[in-house]
N, C-alpha and C positions, 0 to 999 in steps of 0.2 A: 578498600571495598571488600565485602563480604564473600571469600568463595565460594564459588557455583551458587550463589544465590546472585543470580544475574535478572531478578525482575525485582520491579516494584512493588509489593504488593503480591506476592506467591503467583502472577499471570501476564501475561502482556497487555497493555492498555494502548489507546490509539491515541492516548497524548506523547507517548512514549517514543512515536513514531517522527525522525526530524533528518529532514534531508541532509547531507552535506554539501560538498562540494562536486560531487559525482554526480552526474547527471541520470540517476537512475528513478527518476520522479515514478516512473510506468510500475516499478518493481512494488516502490513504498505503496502509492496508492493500492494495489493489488493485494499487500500484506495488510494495508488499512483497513479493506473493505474486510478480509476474514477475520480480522481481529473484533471491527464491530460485531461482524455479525455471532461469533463464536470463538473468545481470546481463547478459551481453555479446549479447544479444536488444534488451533496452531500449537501450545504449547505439548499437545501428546506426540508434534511430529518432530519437536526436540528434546535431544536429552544431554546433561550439563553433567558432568562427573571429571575430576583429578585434575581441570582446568583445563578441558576441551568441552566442546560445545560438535554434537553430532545432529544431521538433519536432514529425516526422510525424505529426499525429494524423489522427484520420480523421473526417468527417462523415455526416449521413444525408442521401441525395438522393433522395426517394420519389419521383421522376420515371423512374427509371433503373429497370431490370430487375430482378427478386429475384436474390441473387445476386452484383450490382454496385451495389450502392447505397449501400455505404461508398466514399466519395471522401475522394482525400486532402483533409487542409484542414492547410498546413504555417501552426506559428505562427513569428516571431520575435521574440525580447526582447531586450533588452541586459541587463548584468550588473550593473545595479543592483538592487537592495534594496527593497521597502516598510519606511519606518520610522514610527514615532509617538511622538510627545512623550510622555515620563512621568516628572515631577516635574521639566522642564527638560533631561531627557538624550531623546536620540533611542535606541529600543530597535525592533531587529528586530520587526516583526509579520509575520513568516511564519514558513517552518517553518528550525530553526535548523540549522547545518553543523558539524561534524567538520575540527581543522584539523591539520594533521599533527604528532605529537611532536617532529621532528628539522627542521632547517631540508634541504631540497634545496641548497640554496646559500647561503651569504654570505660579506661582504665588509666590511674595515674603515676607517675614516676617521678622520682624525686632524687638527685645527685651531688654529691659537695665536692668542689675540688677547687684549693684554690681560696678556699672561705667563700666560694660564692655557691648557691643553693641552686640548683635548677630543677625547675619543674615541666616536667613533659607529660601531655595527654593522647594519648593514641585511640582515636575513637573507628570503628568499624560502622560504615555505609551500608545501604542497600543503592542499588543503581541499576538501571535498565540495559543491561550488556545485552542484553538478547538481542536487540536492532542491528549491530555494527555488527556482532559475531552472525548473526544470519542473512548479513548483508557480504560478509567474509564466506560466509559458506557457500553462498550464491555466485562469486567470483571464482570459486575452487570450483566447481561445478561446470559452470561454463567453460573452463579451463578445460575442465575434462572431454562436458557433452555438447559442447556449442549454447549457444544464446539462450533455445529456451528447450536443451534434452535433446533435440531436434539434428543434432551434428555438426561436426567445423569444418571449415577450409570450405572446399565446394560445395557441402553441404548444408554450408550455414543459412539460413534463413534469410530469404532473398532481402526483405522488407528493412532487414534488421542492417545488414550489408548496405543496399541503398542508404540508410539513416546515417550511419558513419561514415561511407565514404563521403555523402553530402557534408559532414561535417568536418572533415580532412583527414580522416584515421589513414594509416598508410595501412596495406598488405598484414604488414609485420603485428601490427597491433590490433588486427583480428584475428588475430590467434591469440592474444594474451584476456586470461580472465577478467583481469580489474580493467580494463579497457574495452572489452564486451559489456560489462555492467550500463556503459553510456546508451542511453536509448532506447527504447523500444517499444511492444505493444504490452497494455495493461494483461489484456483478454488472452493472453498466448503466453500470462505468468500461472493460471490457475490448474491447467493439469501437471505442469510441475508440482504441485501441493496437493494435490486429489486424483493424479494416474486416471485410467480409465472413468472413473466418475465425473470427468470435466466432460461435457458433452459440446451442444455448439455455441459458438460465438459468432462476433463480427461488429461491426460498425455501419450506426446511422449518421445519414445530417440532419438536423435539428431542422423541422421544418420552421415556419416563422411568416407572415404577412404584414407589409408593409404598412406602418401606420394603427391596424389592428391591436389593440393591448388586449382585447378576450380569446385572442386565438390559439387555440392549444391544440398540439401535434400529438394524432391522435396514438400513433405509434410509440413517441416517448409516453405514452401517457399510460398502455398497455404496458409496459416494461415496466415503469413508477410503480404499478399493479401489481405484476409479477415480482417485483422485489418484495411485497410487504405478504407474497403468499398464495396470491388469487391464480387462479385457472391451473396452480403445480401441481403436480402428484406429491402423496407421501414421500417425504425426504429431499426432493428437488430445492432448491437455491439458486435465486438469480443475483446476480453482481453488476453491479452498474461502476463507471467512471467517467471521465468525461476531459474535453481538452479545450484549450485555447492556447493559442500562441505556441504551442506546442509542448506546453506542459500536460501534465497528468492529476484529476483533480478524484478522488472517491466519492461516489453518493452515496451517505449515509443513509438515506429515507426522505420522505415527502409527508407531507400533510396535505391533503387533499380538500376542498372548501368547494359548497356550489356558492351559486352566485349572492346567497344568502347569510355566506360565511358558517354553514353547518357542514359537520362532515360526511364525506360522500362514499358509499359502497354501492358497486358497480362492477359487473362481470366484464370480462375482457371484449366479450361479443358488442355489448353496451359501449365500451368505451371506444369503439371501431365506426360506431355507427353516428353517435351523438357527444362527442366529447368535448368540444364546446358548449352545446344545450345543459350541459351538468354537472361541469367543471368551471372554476372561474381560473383563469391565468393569473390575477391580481390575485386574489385572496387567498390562492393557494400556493403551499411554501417548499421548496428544496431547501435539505441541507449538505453541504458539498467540505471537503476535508484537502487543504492544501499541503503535502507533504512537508513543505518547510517550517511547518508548526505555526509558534509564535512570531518569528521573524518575517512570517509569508508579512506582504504589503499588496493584498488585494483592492483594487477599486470597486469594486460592484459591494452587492446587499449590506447586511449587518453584519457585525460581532460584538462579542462582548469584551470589555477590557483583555482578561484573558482566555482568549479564544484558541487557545492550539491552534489555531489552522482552520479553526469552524465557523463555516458563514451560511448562516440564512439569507435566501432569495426569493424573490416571487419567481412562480412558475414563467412566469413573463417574461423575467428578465435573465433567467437561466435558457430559456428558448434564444437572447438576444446575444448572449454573452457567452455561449458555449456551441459552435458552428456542430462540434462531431460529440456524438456519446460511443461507451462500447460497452456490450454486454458478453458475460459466460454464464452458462447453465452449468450447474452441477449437480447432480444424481440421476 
């Protein structure tokens, strides 16, 4: 592979993004959503040189004024790999890369010894390192700052603490980084990447009525809004994601249809008030990003043969299919 050129294509891409074996779905989804909305954003807060990979994050310094109390906290890793033994082969345990179809370069060699001729080609990749090494620099971070900047040991974030000890983490291994990685909330990944600019967050339940296929929840339906721009100030960003079964899923964006199948523009006050009268739940589409790419095995909406990870749904059945969303504001 090509050094420090660790992308696809000069930037990060959201095909790029493919979970592994670490249960850190909250993290990708959270890198997925910035990367739609703005890859060459994420890529100014890394920088790749002599075979490390360095990455602005940001920490919480409650000492400091409201306001400024995200401090930088720069990590840096080298461009090795976590691997683990299985059945005698060493196999990736992170999250896996993308390596280019075509080689950028190679070159041939040619040998005689023996009367026999050998010919060897060494050709140079491009591949998507940026995902595992900033999935790496993320473990080194928490190592440092706790889960999400926020502190460790008894300061570690309650939510995040209940999440693994529900899932048998001992004492010991909430203090270890790649084991912090397991779990957690999407919404409380984005001011780590934007310090004081991440504003507020939280989590809805997906309202829904029994039987009802036109009913749309007028709340997700304002956020849908707010993601594509409506009612923010200059500069402001909303981030949608969303769960089931306790995975972590990205919203890419919505299509919005009234009941006529044309598209709909509506102010936030509008959509509070009447968002069934002018909204269809059928006709109108979510598109949602499963962290594990290709390999995801979704049941609900559509995809296309190769779909990353990307499924279209009716607003209807993403109301059915996804109990909690979460959103962060930024700027």
């Amino acid at each position: 592979m090509i050094e420090d050129d660790i992308y696809l294509g000069k930037k990060p891409k959201t095909n790029d993004i493919i979970q592994g074996v670490i249960n850190d779905c909250y993290f990708l989804a959270a890198v997925t959503s910035i990367v739609n909305k703005d890859p060459v954003r994420l890529r100014k807060m890394m920088t790749s040189s002599g075979g490390t990979l360095t990455v602005n994050f940001h920490r919480l310094d409650s000492t400091k004024e409201p306001g400024q109390q995200w401090v930088l906290a720069p990590v840096t890793v080298d461009h090795s790999l976590l691997h683990v033994q299985v059945s005698g082969t060493a196999t990736p345990s992170v999250a896996e890369f993308r390596v280019g179809d075509e080689p950028k370069s190679a070159e041939w060699f040619a040998e005689v010894e023996d009367d026999v001729l050998s010919i060897t080609k060494e050709a140079a990749y491009e591949a998507a390192l940026w995902l595992p090494l900033l999935e790496k620099a993320y473990a080194k971070f928490q190592d440092q700052w706790g889960a999400y900047g926020e502190g460790k040991g008894e300061d570690l974030d309650a939510g995040k603490r209940a999440a693994m000890e529900a899932k048998g983490f001992s004492e010991e291994e909430l203090d270890i980084g790649y084991e912090l990685l397991n779990w957690g909330a999407t919404a409380k990944v984005y001011p780590m990447f934007f310090g004081d600019a991440a504003g507020d967050w939280g989590y809805h339940e997906t309202q829904t009525e029994s039987g009802n296929a036109d009913f749309v929840d007028p709340t997700l339906l304002e956020m849908l809004l707010q993601q594509q721009g409506v009612g923010l100030e200059e500069g402001q960003e909303v981030y949608l994601d969303t769960l089931t079964d306790g995975h972590a899923y990205s919203v890419l964006g919505a299509d919005l249809r009234d009941h006529q199948n044309q598209p709909v523009e509506m102010t936030l006050e509008e959509a509070s008030v009447d968002a069934g009268l002018r909204v269809s739940a059928q006709l109108s589409t979510i598109t949602v990003r499963n962290p594990y790419g290709q390999d995801s095995e979704d049941s609900f909406g559509t995809r296309e043969e190769e779909h990353n990870g990307v499924t279209m749904m009716s607003l209807d059945e993403f109301q059915r299919v996804f109990p909690v969303y979460g959103y962060s504001r930024v700027g």
